[in-house]
Residue, then its C-alpha position, 0 to 999 in steps of 0.5 A: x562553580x560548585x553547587x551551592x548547599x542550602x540549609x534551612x533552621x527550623x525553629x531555633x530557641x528565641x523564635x515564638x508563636x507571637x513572631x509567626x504562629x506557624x511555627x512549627x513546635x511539636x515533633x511531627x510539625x517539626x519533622x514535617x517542616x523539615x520534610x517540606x524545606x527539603x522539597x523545596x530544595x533545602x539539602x540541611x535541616x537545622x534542628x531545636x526542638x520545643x517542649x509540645x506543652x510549653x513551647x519553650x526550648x527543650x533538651x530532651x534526646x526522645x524528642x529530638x530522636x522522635x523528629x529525625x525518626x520521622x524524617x528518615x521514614x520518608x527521606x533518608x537523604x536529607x542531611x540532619x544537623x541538631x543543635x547543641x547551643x542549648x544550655x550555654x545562656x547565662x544570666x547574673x543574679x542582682x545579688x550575686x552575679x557568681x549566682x544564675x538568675x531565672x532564664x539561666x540554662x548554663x549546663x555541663x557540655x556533656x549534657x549539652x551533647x547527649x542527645x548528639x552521642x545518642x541519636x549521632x545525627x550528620x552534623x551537629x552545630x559547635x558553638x565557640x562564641x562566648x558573648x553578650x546575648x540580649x540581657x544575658x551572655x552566652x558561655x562556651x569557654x575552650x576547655x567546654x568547647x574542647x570537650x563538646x568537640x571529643x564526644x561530637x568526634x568520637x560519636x562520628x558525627x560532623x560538627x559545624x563550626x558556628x562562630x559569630x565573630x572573628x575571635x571565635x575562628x581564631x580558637x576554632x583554627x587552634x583546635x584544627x591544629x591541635x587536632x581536637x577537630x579532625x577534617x572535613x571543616x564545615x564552618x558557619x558564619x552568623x552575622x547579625x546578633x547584636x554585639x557579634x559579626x555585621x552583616x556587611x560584605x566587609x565583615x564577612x569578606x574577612x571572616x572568610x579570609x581567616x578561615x583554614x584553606x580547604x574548608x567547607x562554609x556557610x554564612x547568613x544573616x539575621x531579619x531583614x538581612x537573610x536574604x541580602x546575605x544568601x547573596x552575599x555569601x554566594x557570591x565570597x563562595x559560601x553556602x547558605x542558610x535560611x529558615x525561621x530561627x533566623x527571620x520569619x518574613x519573606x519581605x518587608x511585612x509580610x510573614x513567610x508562609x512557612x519555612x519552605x517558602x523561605x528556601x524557594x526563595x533562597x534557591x530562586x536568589x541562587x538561580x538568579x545569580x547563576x548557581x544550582x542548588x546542591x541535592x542532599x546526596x550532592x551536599x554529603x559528598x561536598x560535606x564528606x558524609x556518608x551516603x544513607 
């Protein structure tokens, strides 16, 4: 049995202080969160970053470029994967639903990738869902994701595949066969969000079954469900993902201590079950990445 790869999300875009107030916000708490997930057996860091003021969500390259700088000062091995689903959230307005309403980011996809063309992390996540997200939708039409794709390739950088449901592969496996997505594959299976795939052993059975032979994947759920879907995921063959931007609890009502606590669980879940946890320098060479 291969050695399982555990990734840890950080931070995300929805996740506040009100949820956990150890949420790490501001670069150096960033990159230090980063840093203890990985001792804590996290191969993968998934990164958002939050503007230090505001702690709201941000797009800026220095601020993302000042995390991973911080990173690879201390470790070169961890394997860094920024997000690009910044900028794809769209609201109507109540007089004109052509026209955005406050809360909108919908941006053009090169904005949404600068900072990956920039900074050219390991991974970056490639959104292909296009969806209802609470009171807004989220955009990534195939011509945008298309072009996302071109300049992720061409930076040299990995993407993750990040689909939320079962047409959201089916549009990834045109673009692999197209070529707009040259190998490895590494694909990420979110199940959870309201209106997207379940987390349920029947939904991520079949999202597993659609998915190009040969391929890296990884699967988690959200809240409640992120641990029972490390499980669920080990067990179809998966990777796994843990972390804050998906649930902050490390059981029923009681907050996790931090992100690392997160990921001794998760690697503890593994051991159980009987799988090992993939090292950052064995999860590149399952990934394909180069070695730092």
């Amino acid at each position: 049995m291969a050695k399982t790869i555990i990734s840890c999300a950080l931070t995300g875009n929805i996740v506040t202080r009100e949820h956990h107030p150890r949420l790490p916000v501001t670069p150096a708490e960033i990159a230090q969160a980063a840093l203890d997930a990985a001792n804590a057996g996290a191969a993968v860091v998934h990164i958002h970053v939050r503007d230090p003021e505001t702690a709201r969500p941000s797009m800026r390259t220095e601020l993302y470029g000042e995390v991973m700088d911080r990173i690879r000062q201390v470790n070169r091995d961890l394997i860094i994967n920024l997000t690009t689903g910044e900028g794809g959230r769209f609201s109507p307005s109540d007089h004109d639903p052509k026209v955005a309403a406050e809360g909108s980011t919908l941006t053009l996809p090169e904005n949404r990738v600068a900072h990956v063309v920039a900074l050219k992390p390991d991974i970056c996540s490639l959104d292909f869902n296009t969806m209802n997200s609470g009171a807004n939708v989220v955009i990534n039409t195939p011509k945008n994701v298309r072009k996302m794709a071109k300049l992720i390739v061409d930076a040299g950088v990995l993407p993750e595949i990040e689909v939320f449901d079962s047409g959201d592969i089916h549009m990834a496996n045109d673009m692999i066969a197209d070529g707009t997505i040259p190998g490895p594959h590494l694909f990420q299976l979110v199940t959870g969000v309201k209106y997207g795939a379940a987390s349920t052993t029947t939904t991520l059975a079949y999202l597993k079954s659609i998915l190009p032979a040969g391929c890296q994947w990884s699967a988690f759920g959200l809240g409640r469900m992120e641990f029972p879907m490390v499980a669920q995921s080990f067990l179809l063959g998966g990777h796994v993902r843990v972390g804050f931007e998906d649930n902050v609890y490390i059981r029923r009502g009681e907050l996790a201590r931090d992100n690392a606590e997160l990921v001794e669980q998760a690697a503890s879940l593994l051991g159980i079950l009987g799988g090992e946890v993939a090292t950052a320098a064995e999860a590149r060479a399952l990934l394909g990445l180069a070695t730092r």
